[in-house]
TIZABA-896964 format. One record per residue (C-alpha): residue number from 1; x, z, y; residue in three letters. Coordinates in steps of 0.5 Angstrom, whole numbers. Each point is the difference from the previous one (the first is absolute). Layout:
! residues N
(NUM; (X; Z; Y); 'ala') ...
END
This chain:
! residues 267
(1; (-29; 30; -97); 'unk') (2; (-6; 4; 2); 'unk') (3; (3; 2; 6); 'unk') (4; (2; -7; 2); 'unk') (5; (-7; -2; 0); 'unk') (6; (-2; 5; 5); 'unk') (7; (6; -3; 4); 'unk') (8; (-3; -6; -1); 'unk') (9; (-6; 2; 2); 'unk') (10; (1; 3; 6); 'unk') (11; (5; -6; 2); 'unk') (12; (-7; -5; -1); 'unk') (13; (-5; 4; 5); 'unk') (14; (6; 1; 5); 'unk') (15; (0; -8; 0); 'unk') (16; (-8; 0; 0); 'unk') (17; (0; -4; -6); 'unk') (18; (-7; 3; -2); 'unk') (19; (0; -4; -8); 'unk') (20; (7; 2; -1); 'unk') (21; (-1; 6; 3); 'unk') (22; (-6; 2; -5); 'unk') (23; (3; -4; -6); 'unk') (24; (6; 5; 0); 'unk') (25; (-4; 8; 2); 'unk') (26; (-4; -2; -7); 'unk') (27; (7; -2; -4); 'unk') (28; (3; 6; 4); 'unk') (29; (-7; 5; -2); 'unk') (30; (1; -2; -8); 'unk') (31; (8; 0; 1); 'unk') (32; (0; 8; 3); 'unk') (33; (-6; 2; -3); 'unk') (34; (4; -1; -7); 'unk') (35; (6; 4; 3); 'unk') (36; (1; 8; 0); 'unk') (37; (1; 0; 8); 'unk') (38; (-7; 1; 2); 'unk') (39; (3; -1; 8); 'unk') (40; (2; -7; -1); 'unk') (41; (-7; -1; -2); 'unk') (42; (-2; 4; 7); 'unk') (43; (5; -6; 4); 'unk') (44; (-4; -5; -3); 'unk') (45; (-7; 3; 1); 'unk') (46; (2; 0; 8); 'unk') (47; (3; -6; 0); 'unk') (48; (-7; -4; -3); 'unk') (49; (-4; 4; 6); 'unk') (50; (4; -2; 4); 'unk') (51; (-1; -8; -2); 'unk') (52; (-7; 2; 0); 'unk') (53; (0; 2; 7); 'unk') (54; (4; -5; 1); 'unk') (55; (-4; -5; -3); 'unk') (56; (-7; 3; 3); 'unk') (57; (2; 0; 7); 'unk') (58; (2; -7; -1); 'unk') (59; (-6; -2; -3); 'unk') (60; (-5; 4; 5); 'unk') (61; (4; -4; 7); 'unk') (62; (0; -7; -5); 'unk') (63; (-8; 1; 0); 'unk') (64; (1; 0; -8); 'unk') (65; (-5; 5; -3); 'unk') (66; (1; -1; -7); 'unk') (67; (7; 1; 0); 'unk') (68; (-1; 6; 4); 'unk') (69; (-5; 2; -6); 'unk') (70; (6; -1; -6); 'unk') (71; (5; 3; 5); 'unk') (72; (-5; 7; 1); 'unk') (73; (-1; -1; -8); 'unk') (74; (7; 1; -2); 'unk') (75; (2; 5; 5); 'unk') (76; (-6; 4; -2); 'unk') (77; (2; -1; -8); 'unk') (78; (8; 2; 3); 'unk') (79; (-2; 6; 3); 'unk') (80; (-4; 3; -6); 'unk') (81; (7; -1; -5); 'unk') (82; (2; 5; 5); 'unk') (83; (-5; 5; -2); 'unk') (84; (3; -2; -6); 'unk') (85; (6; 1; 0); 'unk') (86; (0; 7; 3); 'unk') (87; (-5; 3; -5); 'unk') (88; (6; -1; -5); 'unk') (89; (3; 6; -2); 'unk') (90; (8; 2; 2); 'unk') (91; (4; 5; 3); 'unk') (92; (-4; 3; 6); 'unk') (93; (6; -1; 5); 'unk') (94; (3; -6; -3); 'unk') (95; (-2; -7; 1); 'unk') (96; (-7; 1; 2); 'unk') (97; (2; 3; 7); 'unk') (98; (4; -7; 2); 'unk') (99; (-6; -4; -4); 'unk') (100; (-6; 4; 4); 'unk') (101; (5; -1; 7); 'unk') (102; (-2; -7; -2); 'unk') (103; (-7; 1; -2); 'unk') (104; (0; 3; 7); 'unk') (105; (3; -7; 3); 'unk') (106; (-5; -4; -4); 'unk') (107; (-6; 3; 3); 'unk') (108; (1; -4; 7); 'unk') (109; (1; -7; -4); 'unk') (110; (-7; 1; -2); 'unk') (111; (-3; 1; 7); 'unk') (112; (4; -6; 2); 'unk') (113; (-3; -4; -7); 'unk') (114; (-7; 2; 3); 'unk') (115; (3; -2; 8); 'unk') (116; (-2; 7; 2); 'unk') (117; (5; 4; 5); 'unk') (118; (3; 7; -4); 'unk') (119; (5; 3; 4); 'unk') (120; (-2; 7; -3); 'unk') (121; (2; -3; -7); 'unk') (122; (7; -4; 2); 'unk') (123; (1; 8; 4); 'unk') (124; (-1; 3; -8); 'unk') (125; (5; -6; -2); 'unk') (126; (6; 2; 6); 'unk') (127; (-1; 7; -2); 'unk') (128; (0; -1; -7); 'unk') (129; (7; -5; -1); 'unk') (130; (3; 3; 5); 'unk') (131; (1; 7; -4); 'unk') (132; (2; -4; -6); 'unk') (133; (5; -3; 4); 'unk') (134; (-3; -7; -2); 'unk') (135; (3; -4; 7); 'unk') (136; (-2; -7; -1); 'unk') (137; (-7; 3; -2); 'unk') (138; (0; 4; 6); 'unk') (139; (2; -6; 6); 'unk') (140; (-5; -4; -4); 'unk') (141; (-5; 5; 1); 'unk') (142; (1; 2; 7); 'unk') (143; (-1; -7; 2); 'unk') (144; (-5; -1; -4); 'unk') (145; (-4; 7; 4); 'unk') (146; (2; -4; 7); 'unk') (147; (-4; -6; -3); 'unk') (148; (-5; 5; -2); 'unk') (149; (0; 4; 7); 'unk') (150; (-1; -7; 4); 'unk') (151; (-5; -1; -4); 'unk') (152; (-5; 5; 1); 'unk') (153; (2; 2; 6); 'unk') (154; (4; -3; 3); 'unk') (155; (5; 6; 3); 'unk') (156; (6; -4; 0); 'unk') (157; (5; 6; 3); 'unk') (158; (-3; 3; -8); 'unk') (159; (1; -6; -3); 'unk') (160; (8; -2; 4); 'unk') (161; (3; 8; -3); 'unk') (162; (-2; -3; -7); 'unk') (163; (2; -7; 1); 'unk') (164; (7; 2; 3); 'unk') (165; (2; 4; -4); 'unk') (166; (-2; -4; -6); 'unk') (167; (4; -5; 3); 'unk') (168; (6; 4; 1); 'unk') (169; (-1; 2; -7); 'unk') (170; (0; -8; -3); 'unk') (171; (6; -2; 5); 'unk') (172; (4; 6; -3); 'unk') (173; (-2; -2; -7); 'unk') (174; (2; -8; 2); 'unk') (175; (-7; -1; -4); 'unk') (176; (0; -7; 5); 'unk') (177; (-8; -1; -3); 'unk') (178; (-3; 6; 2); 'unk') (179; (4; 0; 6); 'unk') (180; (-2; -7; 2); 'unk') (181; (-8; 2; -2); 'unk') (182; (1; 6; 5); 'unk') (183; (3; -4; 5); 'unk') (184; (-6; -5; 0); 'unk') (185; (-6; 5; 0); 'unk') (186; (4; 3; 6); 'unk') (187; (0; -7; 4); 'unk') (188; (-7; -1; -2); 'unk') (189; (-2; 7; 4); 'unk') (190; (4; 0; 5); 'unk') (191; (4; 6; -3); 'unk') (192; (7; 0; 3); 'unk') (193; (4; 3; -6); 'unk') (194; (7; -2; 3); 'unk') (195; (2; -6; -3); 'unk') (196; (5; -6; 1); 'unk') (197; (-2; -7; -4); 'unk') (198; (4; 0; -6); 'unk') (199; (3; -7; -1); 'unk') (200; (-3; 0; -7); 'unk') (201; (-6; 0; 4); 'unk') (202; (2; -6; 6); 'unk') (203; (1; -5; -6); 'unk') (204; (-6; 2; -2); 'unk') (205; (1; 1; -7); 'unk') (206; (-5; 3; -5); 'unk') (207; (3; 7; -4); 'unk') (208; (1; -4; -6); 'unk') (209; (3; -6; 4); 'unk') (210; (5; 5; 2); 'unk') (211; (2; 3; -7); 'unk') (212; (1; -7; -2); 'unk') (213; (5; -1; 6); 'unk') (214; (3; 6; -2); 'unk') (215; (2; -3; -7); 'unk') (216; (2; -7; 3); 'unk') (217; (5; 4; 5); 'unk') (218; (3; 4; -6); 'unk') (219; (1; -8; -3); 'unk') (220; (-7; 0; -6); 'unk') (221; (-2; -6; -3); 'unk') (222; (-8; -1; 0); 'unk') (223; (0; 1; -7); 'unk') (224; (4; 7; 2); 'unk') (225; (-5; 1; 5); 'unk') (226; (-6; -1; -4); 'unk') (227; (3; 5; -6); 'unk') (228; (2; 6; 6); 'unk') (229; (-7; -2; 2); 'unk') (230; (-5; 0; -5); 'unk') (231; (-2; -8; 3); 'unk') (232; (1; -7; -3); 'unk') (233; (6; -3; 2); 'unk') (234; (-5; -5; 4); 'unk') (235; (-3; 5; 4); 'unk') (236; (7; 2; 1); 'unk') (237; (2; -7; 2); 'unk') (238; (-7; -1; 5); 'unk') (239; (3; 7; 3); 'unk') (240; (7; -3; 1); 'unk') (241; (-3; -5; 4); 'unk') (242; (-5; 3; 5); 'unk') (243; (6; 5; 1); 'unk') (244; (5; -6; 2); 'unk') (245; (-6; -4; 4); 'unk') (246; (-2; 8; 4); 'unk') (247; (8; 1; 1); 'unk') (248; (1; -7; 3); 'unk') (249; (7; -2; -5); 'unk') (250; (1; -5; -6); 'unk') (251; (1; 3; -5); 'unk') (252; (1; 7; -4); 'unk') (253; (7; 1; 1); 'unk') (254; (-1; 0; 9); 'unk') (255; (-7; 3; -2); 'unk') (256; (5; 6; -2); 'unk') (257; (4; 0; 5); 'unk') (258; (-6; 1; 5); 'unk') (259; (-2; 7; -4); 'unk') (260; (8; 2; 1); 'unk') (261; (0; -1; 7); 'unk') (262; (-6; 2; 1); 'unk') (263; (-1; 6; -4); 'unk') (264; (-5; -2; -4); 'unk') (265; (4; 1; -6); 'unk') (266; (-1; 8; -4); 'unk') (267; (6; 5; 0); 'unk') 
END
C-alpha cells in the first residue's frame, strides 16, 4: 500500500496538480515512514522536492510570493527528514548507499525551491546515481544539470551533452513524461537534441491524457480507468471527452482507432 502512494504521488506532480500532489507525498511520507524500507521513503522525499520546486518556480513566474513562501517551507522541512533518515543506523554497505545517491539528488530540488541555479549539485546527483545504476534518476538529473547549466551560465554545448544523453536515456526507457519535459525544455533553449514530433505530441495530449487513451484503446470502462488510475470515474469521464474533442472523432471506440493506427497506444 505504501508503495502505491508513492506511485500516486509522483503520478500527481508529473500531472502538476500541486494539492494533490502534496496531499498524497504527506500520506506517502507517514505510509513509508512506518515500513522497514527506509529507500521508499527516500523516493518519497525526492518526489515532494520535486513538487516543491515545481511549485516554487511556478509561484515566482505567477508573482505569488506566499505560495513560494509555503513551497520553500516544505521543501526545507522535506529536505531535513533526509538528514533524518541517514542518521539511522544500518549495515554500511546496505540501503544507505541507494538512500545517500538519493540525498545526493535531493540536493538540487532545494536550490530549485530557492530559484538558484546549482549545477555543482545536480553533477554530485549524475555521479551518485549513475554508480547505483539508478537509470531513471540519472536521466532526470541529467536533464535537470542542463537546466542548471543554462541557468548560470548559459554554456549550452555543457548543458546539450547532458540534455541528449538524458533524452536518449528516457527514450530507452519509454518514460514518455520525462522524455516530453526533456523535449520541451530543449525547444525552449534551442538545443537540437535530435527529435521527431511524436504523435501523442501532434494531438496535443497532456502525459495523463495519454495513459487514459492507452486504457480506452485496450477497451476500459471510465469506472476501469478511474481504479487503473487512482482518479474519479468523473475525471476520468472529463478526460475521455478532451481526448475525443483533441483526436477529432465521435466517440471512444474511433478514439481508439486513432491511437492504433497512429501509434499512440503502448506495446
Amino acid at each position: 500500500m505504501a508503495i502505491v502512494m508513492v506511485n500516486l504521488a509522483e503520478l500527481e506532480v508529473w500531472d502538476g496538480n500541486v494539492d494533490a500532489a502534496r496531499a498524497a507525498i504527506d500520506r506517502a511520507v507517514i505510509a513509508t515512514g512506518r515500513t522497514d524500507r527506509p529507500i521508499a521513503l527516500a523516493d518519497t522525499i525526492v518526489i515532494g522536492l520535486r513538487c516543491e520546486a515545481d511549485a516554487a518556480e511556478d509561484a515566482r513566474a505567477r508573482g505569488r510570493a506566499d505560495d513560494e513562501a509555503h513551497a520553500i517551507a516544505r521543501g526545507t522541512q522535506l529536505h531535513q527528514q533526509t538528514d533524518q533518515l541517514l542518521a539511522r543506523p544500518g549495515p554500511r554497505n546496505g540501503w544507505k548507499r541507494d538512500v545517500r545517491a538519493l540525498a545526493v539528488l535531493g540536493h538540487g530540488e532545494p536550490a530549485r525551491v530557492r530559484g538558484v541555479s546549482d549545477p555543482s549539485a545536480w553533477s554530485a546527483a549524475v555521479a551518485a546515481l549513475r554508480d547505483r545504476s539508478l537509470a531513471y534518476l540519472e536521466a532526470y538529473a541529467r536533464f535537470r544539470h542542463a537546466e542548471s547549466v543554462m541557468g548560470d551560465s548559459g554554456e549550452r554545448d555543457a548543458a546539450a551533452e547532458h540534455l541528449i544523453a538524458a533524452h536518449r536515456m528516457a527514450v530507452g526507457m519509454g518514460a514518455t513524461p520525462l522524455r516530453e519535459l526533456i523535449e520541451r525544455f530543449a525547444g525552449r533553449a534551442r538545443i537540437d537534441i535530435g527529435t521527431a514530433r511524436s504523435p501523442d505530441r501532434a494531438f496535443g495530449l497532456t502525459p495523463r491524457e495519454r495513459e487514459v487513451l492507452d486504457l480506452v484503446a485496450r477497451g476500459a470502462t471510465n469506472r476501469r480507468i478511474a481504479e487503473a488510475l487512482f482518479i474519479s470515474e468523473k475525471t476520468a469521464s472529463v478526460h475521455v471527452s478532451n481526448i475525443i474533442r483533441k483526436l477529432a472523432v465521435t466517440n471512444r471506440a474511433e478514439a481508439a482507432a486513432v491511437a492504433h493506427r497512429e501509434g499512440l497506444v503502448r506495446g
